[in-house]
Backbone bond lengths (Angstrom), bond angles and torsions (degrees), N, CA, C in turn:
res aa  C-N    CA-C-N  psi(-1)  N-CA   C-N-CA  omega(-1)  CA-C   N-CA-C  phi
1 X - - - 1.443 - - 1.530 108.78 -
2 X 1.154 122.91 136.14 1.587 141.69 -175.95 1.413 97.16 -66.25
3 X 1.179 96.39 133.18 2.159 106.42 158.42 1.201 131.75 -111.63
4 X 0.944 129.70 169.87 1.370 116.03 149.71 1.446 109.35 -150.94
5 X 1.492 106.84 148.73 1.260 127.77 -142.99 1.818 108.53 -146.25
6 X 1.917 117.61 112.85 1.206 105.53 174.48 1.538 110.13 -89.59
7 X 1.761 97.77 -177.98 1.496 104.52 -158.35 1.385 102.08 -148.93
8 X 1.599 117.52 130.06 1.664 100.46 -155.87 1.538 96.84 -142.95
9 X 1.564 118.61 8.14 0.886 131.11 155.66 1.442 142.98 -114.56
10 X 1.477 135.80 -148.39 1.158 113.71 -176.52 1.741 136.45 -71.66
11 X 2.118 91.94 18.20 1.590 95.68 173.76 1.694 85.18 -94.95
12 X 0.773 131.98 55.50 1.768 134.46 178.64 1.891 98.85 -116.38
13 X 1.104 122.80 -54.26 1.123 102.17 158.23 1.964 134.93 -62.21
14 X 0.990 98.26 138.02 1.601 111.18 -156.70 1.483 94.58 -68.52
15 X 1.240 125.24 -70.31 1.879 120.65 -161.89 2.051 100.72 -49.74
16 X 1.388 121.72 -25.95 1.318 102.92 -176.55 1.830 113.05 -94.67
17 X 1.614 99.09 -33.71 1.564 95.02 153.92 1.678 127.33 -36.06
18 X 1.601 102.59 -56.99 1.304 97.39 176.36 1.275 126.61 -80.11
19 X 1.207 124.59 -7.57 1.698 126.87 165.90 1.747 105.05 -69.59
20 X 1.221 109.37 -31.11 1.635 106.71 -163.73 1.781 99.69 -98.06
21 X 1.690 116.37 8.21 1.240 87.83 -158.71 1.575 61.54 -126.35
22 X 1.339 154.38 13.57 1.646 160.75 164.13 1.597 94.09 72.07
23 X 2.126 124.25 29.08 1.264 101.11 -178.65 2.002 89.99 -106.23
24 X 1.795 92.71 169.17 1.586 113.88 158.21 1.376 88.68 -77.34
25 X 1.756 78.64 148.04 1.685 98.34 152.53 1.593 136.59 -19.38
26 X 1.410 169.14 74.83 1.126 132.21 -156.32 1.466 101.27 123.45
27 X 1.433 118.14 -38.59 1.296 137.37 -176.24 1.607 113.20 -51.85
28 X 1.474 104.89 -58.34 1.487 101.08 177.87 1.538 126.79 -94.13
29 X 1.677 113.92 174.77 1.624 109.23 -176.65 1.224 88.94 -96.11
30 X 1.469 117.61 100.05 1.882 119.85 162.49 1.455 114.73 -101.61
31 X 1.477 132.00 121.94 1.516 125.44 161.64 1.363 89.70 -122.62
32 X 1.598 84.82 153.40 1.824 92.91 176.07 1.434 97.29 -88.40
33 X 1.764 104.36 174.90 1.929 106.35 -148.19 1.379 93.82 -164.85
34 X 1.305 111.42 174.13 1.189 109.65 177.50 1.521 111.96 -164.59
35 X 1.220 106.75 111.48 1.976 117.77 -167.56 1.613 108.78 -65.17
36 X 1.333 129.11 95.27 1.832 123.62 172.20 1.630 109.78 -45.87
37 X 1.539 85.66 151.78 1.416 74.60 173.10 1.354 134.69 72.41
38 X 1.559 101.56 32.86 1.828 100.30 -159.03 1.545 87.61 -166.79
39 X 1.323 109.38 167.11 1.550 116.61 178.76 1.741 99.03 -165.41
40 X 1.486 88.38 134.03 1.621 106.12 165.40 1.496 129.17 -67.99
41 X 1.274 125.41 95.18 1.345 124.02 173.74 1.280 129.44 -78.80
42 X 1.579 127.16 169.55 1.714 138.86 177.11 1.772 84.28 -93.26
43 X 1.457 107.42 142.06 1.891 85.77 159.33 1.656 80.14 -108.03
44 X 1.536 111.36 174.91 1.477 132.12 -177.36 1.310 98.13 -99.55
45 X 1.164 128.84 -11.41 1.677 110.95 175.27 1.035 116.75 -77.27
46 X 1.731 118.71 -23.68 1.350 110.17 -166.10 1.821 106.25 -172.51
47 X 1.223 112.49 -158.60 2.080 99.37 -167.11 1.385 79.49 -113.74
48 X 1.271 126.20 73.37 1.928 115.04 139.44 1.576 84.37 -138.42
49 X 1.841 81.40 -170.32 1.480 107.31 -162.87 1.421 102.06 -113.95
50 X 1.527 120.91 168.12 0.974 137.15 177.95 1.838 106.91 -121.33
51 X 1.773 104.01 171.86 1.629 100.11 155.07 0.652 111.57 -105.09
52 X 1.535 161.83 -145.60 1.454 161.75 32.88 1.567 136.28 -71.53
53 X 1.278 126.06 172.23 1.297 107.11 -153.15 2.072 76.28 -117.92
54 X 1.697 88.65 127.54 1.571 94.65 173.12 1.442 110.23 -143.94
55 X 1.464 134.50 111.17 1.451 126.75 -172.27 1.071 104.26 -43.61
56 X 1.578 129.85 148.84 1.051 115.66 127.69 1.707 94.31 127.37
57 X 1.376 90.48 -21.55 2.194 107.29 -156.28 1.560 99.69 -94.15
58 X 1.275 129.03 165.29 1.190 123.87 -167.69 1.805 80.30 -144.81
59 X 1.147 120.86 128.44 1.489 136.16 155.34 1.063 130.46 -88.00
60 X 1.635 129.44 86.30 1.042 118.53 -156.63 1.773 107.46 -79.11
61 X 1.805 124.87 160.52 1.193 142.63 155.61 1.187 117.55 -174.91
62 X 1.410 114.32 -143.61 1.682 130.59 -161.51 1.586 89.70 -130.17
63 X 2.013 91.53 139.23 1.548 104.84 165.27 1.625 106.85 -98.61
64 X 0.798 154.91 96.70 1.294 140.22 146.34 1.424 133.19 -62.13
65 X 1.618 131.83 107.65 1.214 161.85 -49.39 1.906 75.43 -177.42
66 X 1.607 122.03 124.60 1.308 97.51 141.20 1.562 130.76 111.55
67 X 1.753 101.63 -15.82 1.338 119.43 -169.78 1.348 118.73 -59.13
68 X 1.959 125.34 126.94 0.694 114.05 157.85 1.289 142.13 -98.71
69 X 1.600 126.31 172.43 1.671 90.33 -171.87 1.275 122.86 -83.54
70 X 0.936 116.87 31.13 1.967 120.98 166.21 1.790 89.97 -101.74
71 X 1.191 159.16 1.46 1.324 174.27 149.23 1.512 109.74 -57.22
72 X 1.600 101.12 -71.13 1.093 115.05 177.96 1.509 136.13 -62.30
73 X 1.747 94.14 -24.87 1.983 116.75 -171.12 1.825 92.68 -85.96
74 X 1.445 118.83 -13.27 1.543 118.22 159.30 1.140 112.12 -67.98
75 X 1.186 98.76 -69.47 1.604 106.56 177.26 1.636 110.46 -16.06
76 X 1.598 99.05 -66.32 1.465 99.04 -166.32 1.361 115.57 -62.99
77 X 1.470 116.78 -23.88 1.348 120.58 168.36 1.447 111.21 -55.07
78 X 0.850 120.67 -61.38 1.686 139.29 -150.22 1.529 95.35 -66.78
């Protein structure tokens, strides 16, 4: 069964999405999106991001539309 799944970190850029998801360019359903109610954080341990849930905050990323589970069994790799 197809998923779809947003992305609000560094699978937000497209050329490493598609290396980790084994698609070409063009391959996947990506619109950019934006989660209510949520905000993009720095964490202090280290250079990625976090979510958290903050009224009011808009988190920006990508929805991707469609996942299959050979998509997803990357995912878990990645």
């Amino acid at each position: 069964m197809p998923r779809d799944l947003f992305f609000y970190g560094t699978l937000r850029h497209l050329p490493l999405l598609e290396i980790v998801m084994g698609a070409v360019p063009g391959d996947l359903d990506i619109s950019q999106d934006a989660l209510a109610d949520h905000a993009v954080l720095s964490v202090r341990e280290g250079p990625f991001p976090m979510v958290e849930a903050r009224p009011g905050a808009w988190a920006a990323g990508v929805l991707v539309r469609g996942l299959t589970p050979g998509h997803i069994a990357r995912l878990d790799f990645y």
